[in-house]
C-alpha positions, 0 to 999 in steps of 0.5 A: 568484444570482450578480451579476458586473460583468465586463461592466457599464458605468460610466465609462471601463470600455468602454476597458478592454474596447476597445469605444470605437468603439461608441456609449455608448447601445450600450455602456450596453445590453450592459451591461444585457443583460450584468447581466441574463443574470448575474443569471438564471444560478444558482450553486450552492456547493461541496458539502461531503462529510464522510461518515457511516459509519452509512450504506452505504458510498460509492466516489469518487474522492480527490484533493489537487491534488498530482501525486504518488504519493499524492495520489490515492485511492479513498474507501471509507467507511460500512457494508459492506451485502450490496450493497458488493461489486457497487457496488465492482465497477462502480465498478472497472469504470468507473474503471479504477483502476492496480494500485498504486493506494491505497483508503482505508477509513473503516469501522465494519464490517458485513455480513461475507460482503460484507466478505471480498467486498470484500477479495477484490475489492480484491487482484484489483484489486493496490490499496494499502489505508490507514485515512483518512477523506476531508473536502472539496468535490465537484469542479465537474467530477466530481460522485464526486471530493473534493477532500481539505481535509487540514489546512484541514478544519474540528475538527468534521470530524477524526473518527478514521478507523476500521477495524472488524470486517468492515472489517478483512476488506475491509483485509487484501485489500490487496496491500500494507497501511499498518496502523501508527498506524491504528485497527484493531479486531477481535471475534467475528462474530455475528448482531444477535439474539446481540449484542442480547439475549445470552441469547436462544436462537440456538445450535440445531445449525444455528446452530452448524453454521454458525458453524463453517463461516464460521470455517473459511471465515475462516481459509481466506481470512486465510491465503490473504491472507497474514494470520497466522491467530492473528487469528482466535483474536484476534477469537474471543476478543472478545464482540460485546457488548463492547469491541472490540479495538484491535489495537497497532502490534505486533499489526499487524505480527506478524499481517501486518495491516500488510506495509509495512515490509522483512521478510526471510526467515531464512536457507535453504540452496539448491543450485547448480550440479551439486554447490554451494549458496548461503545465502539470505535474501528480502526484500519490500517495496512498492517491490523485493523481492529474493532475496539470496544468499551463496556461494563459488567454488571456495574459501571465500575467494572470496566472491560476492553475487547478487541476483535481482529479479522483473521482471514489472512490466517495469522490468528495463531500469532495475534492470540498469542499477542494479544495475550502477551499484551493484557497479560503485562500492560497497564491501561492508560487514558488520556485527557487534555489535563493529563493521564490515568494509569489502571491495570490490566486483567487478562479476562480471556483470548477467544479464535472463531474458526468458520468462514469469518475467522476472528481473533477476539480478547478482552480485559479488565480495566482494574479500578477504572468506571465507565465516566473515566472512559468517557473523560478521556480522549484517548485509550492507550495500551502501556508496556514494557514488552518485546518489540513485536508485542509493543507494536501490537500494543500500539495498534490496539490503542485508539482515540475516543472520537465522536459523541462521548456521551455514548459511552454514558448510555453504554454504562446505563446498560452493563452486560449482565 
């Protein structure tokens, strides 16, 4: 029961209340009518939330009071049951979550069909996919949102959020996936008979059978969700009765568990025009994934950056208006183990395609530089004195020489005409 005494009369407070034209016998039973009604109001406390991952996994809606990117995510906590997938499903289909949007799984794993189930609906749906657990109160407003206690949370509460066996096949459905520094642990999948009693007799032709399909069906679905199939040979060398396998921060990164991080492709040789070629390296990251590419015109010595960026997100207007920015002041450095060139950059043109595949294209002369500086080099790197935005872009367009570099030699032996 809550007592409030915002309305209860005492000397002097209908003043503060501007009620000293009314009788004081009048003011004394408002007063009392006011105790009473608060009186007979119930209230009920914050409910906390601090999820138990032994029971069917939950969805509700994260928060922090921030207004950031971040500062709101979709829980996914518990044991992936048979009946996880079509509850995320109608939790998709209410919420309406953005693509882009993060979904934070705390899980010991589960059902495993309903594990590549869930992953499946979690790329459809373009979600992020994060390790974390959730502790704080249900909101007034929306008993299925949390507010996040973060650090505030109680010792008892900071359990290690988890991320295990079937789990790991919900995670790799993220379209982009922050793994490092989680806890990520992989074994062989199994029915409970073979890791309740090791011995017992399960392996009949049917059972083998069986097994054989569902790897082929796990194999299929990690490569299709861009996942090194190595994997697979990881987890199928972990008994179910055993230790599970904690995957390393390196293991994440070399499996493509975690694709957070820049990764760029090694050189390649493509054509252009009618008889040129062009190097080029691809890059791809959360925030802008590039084609960058290396040729000349003419003449060896006359050397041009490209950059072409994929605009179906619909921000081509402020990436040209970047990459304008950028090769309009910036010098171009390469890198080598015994120091740096600086040349200057010539803005040569900023190109928008319209149609179906949108794509933002520039290029720059690279003034003074030939194409054997190109190929000394290990990294190319976009140097400015520009605003913060345009130096984030500057950052993103820079990239590593990986790969044979001697490519880049039989790109100068085919200049653009």
């Amino acid at each position: 029961m809550r007592i409030t005494c915002v309305c209860r009369a005492s000397m002097g407070s209908h003043q503060r209340f501007g009620l000293n034209v009314l009788p004081r016998l009048l003011i004394d039973r408002f007063s009392l009518c006011c105790v009473l009604l608060t009186i007979a109001t119930p209230t009920y406390g914050a409910e906390k939330f601090d999820y138990d991952i032994k029971s069917p996994m939950v969805f509700l809606a994260g928060y922090n009071g921030g207004n950031c990117n971040g500062c709101e995510w979709i829980i996914a906590e518990g044991t992936i049951t048979s009946e996880t997938p079509a509850l995320f499903k109608a939790y998709l289909e209410k919420k309406k979550p953005n693509r882009g949007a993060s979904i934070q799984l705390n899980s010991p794993g589960g059902n495993l069909i309903a594990g590549i189930k869930l992953g499946e609906l979690i790329r459809s749906a373009g979600l992020i996919t994060l390790v974390g657990k959730t502790v704080g109160e249900r909101a007034s407003f929306d008993r299925e949102a949390i507010k996040d206690e973060g650090e505030v949370a109680p010792e008892s509460a900071k359990r290690e959020p988890i991320c295990a066996s079937a789990c790991v096949y919900a995670f790799v459905g993220g379209e982009t996936r922050f793994a490092t520094k989680a806890k990520i642990g992989v074994h062989q999948f199994y029915d409970g008979k073979s890791a309740s009693d090791p011995l017992a007799k399960t392996a009949s032709s049917i059972d083998r059978s069986a097994d054989q399909l569902l790897a082929g069906l796990l194999l299929e679905y990690v490569i299709r969700m861009g996942i090194d199939p190595k994997l697979i040979a990881i987890a199928s060398s972990v008994p179910p009765w055993g230790e599970m396998k904690w995957l390393t921060d390196q293991e994440l990164t070399e499996l493509k568990i975690d694709n957070s991080e820049v990764s760029y492709t090694p050189l390649s040789v493509e054509p252009f025009g009618t008889q040129g070629s062009f190097a080029e390296t691809r890059s791809r990251s959360i925030y802008y994934s590039f084609h960058h590419r290396i040729y000349c015109k003419d003449r060896p010595d006359s050397v041009y950056l490209a950059f072409s960026f994929d605009a179906k997100g619909g921000n081509a207007d402020y990436v040209k208006s970047m990459f304008e920015g950028v090769l309009s002041s910036s010098s171009i450095e390469l890198g080598t183990s015994k120091g740096a060139q600086f040349f200057p950059s010539k803005l040569f043109g900023v190109v928008v395609t319209k149609g179906e595949q949108p794509t933002v294209q520039a290029s720059t002369l690279v003034v003074g530089a030939t194409m054997a500086d190109f190929q000394a080099a290990d990294r190319v790197s976009i140097n400015s004195n520009l605003s913060k935005h345009e130096g984030n872009m500057a950052f993103w367009m820079s990239f590593p020489i990986k790969g044979d570099r001697r490519k880049i030699g039989i790109v100068a032996r085919s200049c653009v005409k």
